[in-house]
C-alpha angles and dihedrals in degrees: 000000000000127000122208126210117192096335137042139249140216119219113195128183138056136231121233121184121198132194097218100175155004119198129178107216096218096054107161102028109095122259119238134208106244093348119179135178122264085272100058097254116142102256111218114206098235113243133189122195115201120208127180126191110219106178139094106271137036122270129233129227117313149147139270113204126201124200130189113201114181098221092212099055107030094235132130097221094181151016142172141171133226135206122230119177106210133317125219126229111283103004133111121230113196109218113200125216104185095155114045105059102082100125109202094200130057113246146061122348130199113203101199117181124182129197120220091020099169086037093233094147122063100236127196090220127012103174085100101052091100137071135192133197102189132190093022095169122218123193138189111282118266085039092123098164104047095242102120094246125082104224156126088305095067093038074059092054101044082044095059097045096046124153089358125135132187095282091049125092090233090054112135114164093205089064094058086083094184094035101239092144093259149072116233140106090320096058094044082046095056091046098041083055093067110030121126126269090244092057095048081045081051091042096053097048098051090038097042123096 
């Protein structure tokens, strides 16, 4: 806001804020239906939302807004909105949601930010202002592969990274099934807790006398 006195001013230049980027911190790990820690503690799949502001001046306080739209059922199943103070012509500011991304069905997710979500700057051009991640997949807890079944493969899987964590060679973060930072028991005991009842009928053949 200026105020003149006797004379006038001319204010140039716009502000333009841009979403760049979503990422999802755990990329690579798979992504469980009401998944928890070992503890029982709701596990939120860590996401960081990137703005940039490219335009000319710098922008005043404003909000960065993160939807999570589960894709099969056409529900927003959460939302959340983050503070950001100000952000300077031509820099980048990372807002973290670490606790919003915790899907309660199996399926396909849609992360959706959006800059400036209470409108609160004048922008020269607001059609980025949003982002989509589409198709993220989430799958029933203990699939560590991916694959939709919770079987042998991903008893493999977990096998081959044991007793790994992030600074070892074996190290495989879909195999740290309740995300404690390391493979061991409680990983094979999650995972033995949901496996099908074909691969207890294959483990008992092979392991039985």
């Amino acid at each position: 806001t200026h105020t003149v006195v006797n004379g006038s001013i001319t204010v140039t230049g716009t502000m333009d804020l841009t979403i760049a980027s979503i990422t999802m911190l755990d990329h690579g790990c798979s992504v469980y239906a009401n998944d928890t820690y070992v503890s029982g503690t709701t596990y939120y799949c860590p996401v960081e939302v990137t703005v940039r502001n490219d335009g000319t001046v710098p922008a005043g306080p404003f909000y960065v807004r993160l939807e999570v739209f589960w894709i099969n059922g056409s529900i927003t199943e959460a939302s959340k909105e983050e503070y950001v103070s100000g952000l300077a012509t031509g820099t980048s500011v990372v807002v973290n949601f670490t606790d919003v991304f915790s899907p309660i069905h199996k399926g396909y997710y849609r992360l959706t930010a959006m800059a400036d979500s209470k409108n609160n700057v004048t922008e020269s051009d607001e059609t980025n202002n949003a982002f989509t991640l589409d198709n993220v997949e989430v799958t029933v807890m203990g699939d560590v592969n991916g694959d939709g079944a919770v079987n042998i493969l991903d008893g493999v899987t977990v096998s081959l990274a044991w007793s790994g964590t992030p600074e070892s060679p074996q190290w495989n973060i879909r195999a740290d099934v309740n995300h404690d930072g390391r493979v061991d028991i409680l990983d094979g005991t999650r995972l033995g807790d949901r496996k099908s009842v074909v691969v207890g009928k294959e483990c008992r053949s092979r392991w039985s006398p």
